[in-house]
N, C-alpha and C positions, 0 to 999 in steps of 0.2 A: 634385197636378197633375190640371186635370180636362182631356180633350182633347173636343172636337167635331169632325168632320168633315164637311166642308162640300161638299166636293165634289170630283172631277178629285183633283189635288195638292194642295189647299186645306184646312189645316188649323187649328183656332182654342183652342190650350193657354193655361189658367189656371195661376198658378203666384202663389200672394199677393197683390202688386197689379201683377204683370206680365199683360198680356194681349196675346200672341203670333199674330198672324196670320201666316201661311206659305202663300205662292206662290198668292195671287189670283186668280184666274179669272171673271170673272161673263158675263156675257150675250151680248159681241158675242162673233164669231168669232176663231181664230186662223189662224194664216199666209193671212192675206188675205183666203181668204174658203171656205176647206176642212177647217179644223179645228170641229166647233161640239160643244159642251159639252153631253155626256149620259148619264146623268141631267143635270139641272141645277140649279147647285149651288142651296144655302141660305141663311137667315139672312143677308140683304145687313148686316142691324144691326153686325154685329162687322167690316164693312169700315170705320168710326167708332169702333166702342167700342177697337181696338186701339191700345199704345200701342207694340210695338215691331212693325215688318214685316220677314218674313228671306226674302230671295228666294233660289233656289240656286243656281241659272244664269240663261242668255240667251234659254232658247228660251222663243218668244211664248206657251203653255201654262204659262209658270211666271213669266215676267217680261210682263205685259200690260199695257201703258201706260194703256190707255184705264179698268183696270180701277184701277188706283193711282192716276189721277186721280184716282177718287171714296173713296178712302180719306183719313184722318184724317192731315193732310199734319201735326201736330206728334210725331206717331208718329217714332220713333226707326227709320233706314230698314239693313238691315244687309245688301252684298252682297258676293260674293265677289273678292277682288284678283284684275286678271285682266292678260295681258302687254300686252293694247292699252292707252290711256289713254281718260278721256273721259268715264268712268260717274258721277266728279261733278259735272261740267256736269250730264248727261243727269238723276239724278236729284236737284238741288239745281236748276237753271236750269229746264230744262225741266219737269219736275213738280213742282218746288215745296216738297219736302222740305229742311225746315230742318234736320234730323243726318242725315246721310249717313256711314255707317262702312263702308269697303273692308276686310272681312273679312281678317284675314291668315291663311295656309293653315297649321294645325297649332296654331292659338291658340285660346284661351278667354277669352270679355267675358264680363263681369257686365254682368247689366241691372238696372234702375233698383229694381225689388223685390229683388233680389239672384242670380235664376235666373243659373245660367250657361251659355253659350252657344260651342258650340265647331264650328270648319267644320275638314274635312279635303276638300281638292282632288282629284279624280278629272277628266283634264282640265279640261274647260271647265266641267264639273261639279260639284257639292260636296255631300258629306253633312254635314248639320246633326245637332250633339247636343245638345237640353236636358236641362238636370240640377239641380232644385229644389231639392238636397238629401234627396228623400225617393224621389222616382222619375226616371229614367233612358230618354229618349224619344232612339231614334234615325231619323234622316228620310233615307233612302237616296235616296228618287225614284227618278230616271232615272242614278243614278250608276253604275249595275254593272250593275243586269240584261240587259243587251243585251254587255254587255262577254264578256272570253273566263272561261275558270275559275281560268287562271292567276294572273289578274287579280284575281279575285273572292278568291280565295284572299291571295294579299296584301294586299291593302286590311282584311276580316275579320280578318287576324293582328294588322295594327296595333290596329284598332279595339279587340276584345277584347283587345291589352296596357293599353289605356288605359282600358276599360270592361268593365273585369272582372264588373260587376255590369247588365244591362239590362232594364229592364221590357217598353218597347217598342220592335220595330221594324216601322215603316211603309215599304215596296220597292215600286217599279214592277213590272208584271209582266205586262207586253204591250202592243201600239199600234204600238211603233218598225217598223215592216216595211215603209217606204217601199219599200228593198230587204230580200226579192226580189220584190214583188205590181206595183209597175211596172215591172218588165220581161221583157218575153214574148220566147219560145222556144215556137214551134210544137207540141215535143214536150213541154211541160212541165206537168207536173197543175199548174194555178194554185193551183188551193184546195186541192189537197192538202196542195202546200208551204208558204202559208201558213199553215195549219193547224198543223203541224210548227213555224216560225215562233215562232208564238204558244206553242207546248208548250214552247221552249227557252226562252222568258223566264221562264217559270211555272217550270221545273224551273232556270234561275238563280236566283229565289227563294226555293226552298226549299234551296236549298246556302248561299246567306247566312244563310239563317234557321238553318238547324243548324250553321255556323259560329259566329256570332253569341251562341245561346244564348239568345233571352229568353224573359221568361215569357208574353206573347203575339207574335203577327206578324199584319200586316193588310195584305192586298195592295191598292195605291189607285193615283191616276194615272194609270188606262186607260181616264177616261168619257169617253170622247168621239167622234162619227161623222162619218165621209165623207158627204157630203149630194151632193158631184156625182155624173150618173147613172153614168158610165162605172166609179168608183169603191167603186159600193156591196156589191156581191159578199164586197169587203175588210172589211165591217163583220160577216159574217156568221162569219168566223174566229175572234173574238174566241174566248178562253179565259176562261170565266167564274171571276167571285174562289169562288164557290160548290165550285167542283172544288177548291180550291187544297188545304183540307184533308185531301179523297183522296190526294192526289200526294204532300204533305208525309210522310204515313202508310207511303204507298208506297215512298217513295224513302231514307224515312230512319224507322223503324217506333222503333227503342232512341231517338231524341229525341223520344218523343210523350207521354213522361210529366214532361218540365221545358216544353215549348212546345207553348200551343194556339195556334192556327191561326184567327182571325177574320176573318167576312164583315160588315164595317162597309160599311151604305150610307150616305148622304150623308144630312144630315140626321139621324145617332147619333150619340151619344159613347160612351166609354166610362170603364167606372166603374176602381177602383182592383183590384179583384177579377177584369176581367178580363169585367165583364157589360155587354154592349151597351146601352144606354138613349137610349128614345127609338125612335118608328117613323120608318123610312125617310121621307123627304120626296124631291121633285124641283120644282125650280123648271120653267115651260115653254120647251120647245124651241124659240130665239131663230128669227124670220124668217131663210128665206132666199133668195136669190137666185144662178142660176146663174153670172151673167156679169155683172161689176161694169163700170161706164160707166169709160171711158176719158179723164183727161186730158187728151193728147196724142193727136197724127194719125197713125194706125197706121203709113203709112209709115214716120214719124220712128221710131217706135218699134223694128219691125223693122231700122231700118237703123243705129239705134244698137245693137241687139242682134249683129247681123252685126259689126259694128266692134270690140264686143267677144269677139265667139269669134275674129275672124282675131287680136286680141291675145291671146290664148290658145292658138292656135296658133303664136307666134310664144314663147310662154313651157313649154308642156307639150308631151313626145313627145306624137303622136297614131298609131297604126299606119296605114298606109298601104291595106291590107287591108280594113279597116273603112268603106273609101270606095267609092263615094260614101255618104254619112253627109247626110241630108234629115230637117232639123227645121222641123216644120210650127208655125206662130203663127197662132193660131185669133181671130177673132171673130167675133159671131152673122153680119156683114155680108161677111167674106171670109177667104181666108189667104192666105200668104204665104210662100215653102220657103226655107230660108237651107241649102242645099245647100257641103257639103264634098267636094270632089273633088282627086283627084291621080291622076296619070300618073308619067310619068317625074321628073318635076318638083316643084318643093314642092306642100304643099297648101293648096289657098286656099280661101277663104269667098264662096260672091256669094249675090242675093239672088234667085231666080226665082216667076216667078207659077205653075208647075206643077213637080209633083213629078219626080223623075228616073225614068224606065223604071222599074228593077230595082234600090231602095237596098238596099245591103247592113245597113244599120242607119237606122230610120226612128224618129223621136220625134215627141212633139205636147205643143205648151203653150200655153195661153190667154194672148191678150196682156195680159189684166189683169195676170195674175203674171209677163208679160217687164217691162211696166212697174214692176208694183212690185220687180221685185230690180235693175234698172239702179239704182235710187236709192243703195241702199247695198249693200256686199258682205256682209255679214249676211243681209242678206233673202236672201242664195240660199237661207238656211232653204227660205223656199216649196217651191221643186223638192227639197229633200234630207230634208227634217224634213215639207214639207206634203204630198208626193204630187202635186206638181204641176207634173209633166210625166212622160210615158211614153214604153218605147221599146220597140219591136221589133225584134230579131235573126234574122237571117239562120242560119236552122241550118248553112247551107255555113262557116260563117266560126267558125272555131277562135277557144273561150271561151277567155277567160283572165281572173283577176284585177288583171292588168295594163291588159287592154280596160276590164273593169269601171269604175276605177279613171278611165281616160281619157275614157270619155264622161264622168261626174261631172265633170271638171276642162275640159271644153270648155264644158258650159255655163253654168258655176258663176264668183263670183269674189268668193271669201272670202277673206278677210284672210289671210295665211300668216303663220306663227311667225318666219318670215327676217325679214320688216317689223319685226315688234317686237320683233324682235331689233334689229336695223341702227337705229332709230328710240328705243328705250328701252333699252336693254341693260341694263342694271342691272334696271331694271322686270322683264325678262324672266326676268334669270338668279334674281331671287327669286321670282317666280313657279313657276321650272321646279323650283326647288332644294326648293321646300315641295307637288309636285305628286307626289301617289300614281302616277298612271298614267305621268308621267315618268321617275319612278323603278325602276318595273315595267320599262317599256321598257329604260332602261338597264341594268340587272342582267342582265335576258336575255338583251341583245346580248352583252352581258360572260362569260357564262355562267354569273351567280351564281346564278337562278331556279331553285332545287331545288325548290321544292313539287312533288309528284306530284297534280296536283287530281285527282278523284274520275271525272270526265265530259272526252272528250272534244270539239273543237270540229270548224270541219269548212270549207272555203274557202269564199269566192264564188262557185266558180265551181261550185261542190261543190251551190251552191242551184238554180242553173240548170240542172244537167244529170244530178245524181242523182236516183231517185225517191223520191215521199215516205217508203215504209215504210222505206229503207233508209237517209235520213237519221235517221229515228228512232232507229235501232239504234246508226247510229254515236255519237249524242249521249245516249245509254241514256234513251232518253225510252219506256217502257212502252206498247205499243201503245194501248192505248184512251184514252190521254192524247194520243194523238199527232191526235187527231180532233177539227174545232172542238165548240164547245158544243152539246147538239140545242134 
């Protein structure tokens, strides 16, 4: 198996006359126009040369329309079964892919040179394993790192029963920290916590990797920057993959003589031995633009926006306390406050041209991104996956992860698990019944979840209102790791 690494998520494995592209990414942006790819990847040639593509999920960083366009549409396209319906229209109709296979969760395809190919489900997630016969390549992504240990811990138990033998593993291992860097609390070290942040993904990394057991690990999937101003501070957190070998050493010193610890840039492969080849490459840093031109008449816009948060209040408790509640919708030429308030009375949504006195919790989002997630309930990615919208809290108003929890669901409106349940049942319950993170869940509630994992986790609200060093502690993240990169 020879692998290249291309960039972000983006991986491109040889395996006889199989030729394996994994989770695309090229030039333009993601979620909207706030995600943008850097380093930037490589080698556009193998978006063509491949003949099978494995996406692992939904989010726009690993499933990129614009980017599978331009790929080799007789490519065998392979994505993960998921409870909603619709992803063979989307990738047979819409893009143009003549084999489309919907992954089933806990199975193994042969491909057309004979590699095999196996997806395990971690929610909406999934880790891919190629297996050549000769080496053993596991693609974690974005499936665990960010997840709890309990978690991490079950998924790795399955994994190593089934792949007793692994050469690689490739893990995420920072970037996800929508929440906690947009959302401010007066007394809160911003960069501190961030920082801390980014040490918990690195140090979930390295507890897969010494679960796991391979003979290399390569931390990928975190190139990419915030390019709005208000957002850039976030890009200086980052945990560089260069540390990861420290940390690995650190935290786990008796697994340093079966697993190294690789810094693969974009633009290397790697050989069989475990030696990097090839120098670093970056493709250039795609144009950008702060604020993308608008469709529609901003009024409409906002006032479709309103229409759907009073439906969401009409669907999700909201705390009462929390009001008035003033989210601002920005464009270069004006705004607009879609202000929540309550008294005695329920609580409703109107639309005013100035902000209230004294909100007790204030947000702000560009109407580009209100536009783009009215379209579909996906796109609330944007605000939840892109960073795109913030909020500020009122320190008089008692945190909780239940507040947390409710701003996300007022201005958010992704598809819920009830729908496809109610709408596909059958789809569902196979989807739920072959789901790692499903299953996690249920044991727990049950109390069958005996793992003791190694590291404690630590609440939402635990982000917001603790300090940084002594989140560190709680999560045995080693002081000098707890600090972004210099």
């Amino acid at each position: 198996m020879k692998i290249k690494y291309i960039g972000h998520a983006c991986l491109f494995c040889e395996a006889g006359e199989d030729r394996v592209l994994i989770d695309p990414w090229f030039e333009t942006p993601a979620y909207l126009n706030q995600w943008h790819i850097s380093p930037g990847p490589t080698d556009e040639s193998k978006l063509k040369e491949a003949n099978a593509i494995v996406i692992s999920h939904g989010h726009e960083d690993h499933l990129h329309a614009d980017t599978l366009a331009r790929c080799n549409r007789q490519a065998a396209l392979y994505y993960p079964y998921q409870p909603f319906s619709g992803d063979r229209a989307f990738f047979r109709e819409e893009l143009g892919f003549e084999t489309f296979v919907e992954a089933q969760g806990n199975r193994t395809y042969r491909l057309a040179g004979g590699t095999r190919i196996a997806f395990y489900p971690v929610g909406h997630d999934c880790i891919i394993v190629l297996d050549d016969g000769e080496r053993v390549l596991v693609n974690i992504n974005d499936a665990l790192h960010a997840s709890s240990a309990g978690l991490i811990e079950a998924v790795c138990a399955t994994l190593r029963q089934r792949h007793p033998r692994i050469d690689y593993v490739f893990c995420g291992y920072g970037g996800a920290s929508y929440f906690p860097n947009c959302f401010h609390v007066a007394s809160k070290d911003a960069a501190g916590v961030a920082g801390v942040r980014e040490a918990l993904f690195a140090r979930n990394f390295c507890l897969i990797v010494e679960r796991l057991r391979p003979r290399f690990a390569i931390p990928f999937a975190a190139d990419f920057k915030l390019r709005h101003q208000s957002l850039q501070w976030i890009n200086a957190s980052r945990f560089g993959r260069r540390r990861m070998a420290d940390l690995f050493g650190t935290l786990f010193p008796e697994a340093l003589s079966r697993t190294t610890v690789l810094a693969v840039e974009p633009g290397q492969g790697i050989g069989p031995d475990g030696m990097i080849v090839g120098a670093g490459e970056c493709g250039p840093d795609p144009a950008f633009s702060e604020v993308l031109p608008l469709s529609r008449a901003f009024d409409d816009i906002v006032g479709d926006y309103k229409a759907l948060i009073a439906a969401n209040l009409a669907r999700y408790p909201f705390p009462r306390e929390a009001c008035p509640f003033a989210i601002e919708v920005r464009s270069p030429e004006r705004s607009a406050w879609i202000v929540l308030s309550g008294g005695d009375s329920a609580i409703t949504a109107a639309v005013e041209a100035k902000p209230p006195e004294s909100p007790v919790v204030s947000a702000a989002i560009g109407a580009d991104s209100v536009e783009h997630l009215l379209r579909c309930g996906w796109h609330s990615d944007v605000v939840v996956i892109g960073y795109g919208m913030e909020f500020w809290i009122d320190e008089a108003l008692p945190i909780s992860d239940k507040l947390i929890h409710a701003l996300g669901d007022i201005v958010t409106h992704y598809p819920k698990a009830k729908q496809a349940l109610f709408k596909a049942p059958l789809r569902f319950v196979r989807w739920a019944a072959n789901n790692h993170q499903v299953r996690h869940t249920l044991r727990r509630k049950l109390g069958l979840a005996r793992q003791s994992p190694p590291f404690a986790d630590v609440s939402l609200t635990d982000w917001l209102t603790v300090e940084p060093s002594e989140l560190a502690r709680r999560l045995g993240i080693p002081g000098p790791f707890a600090q972004p990169s210099s």
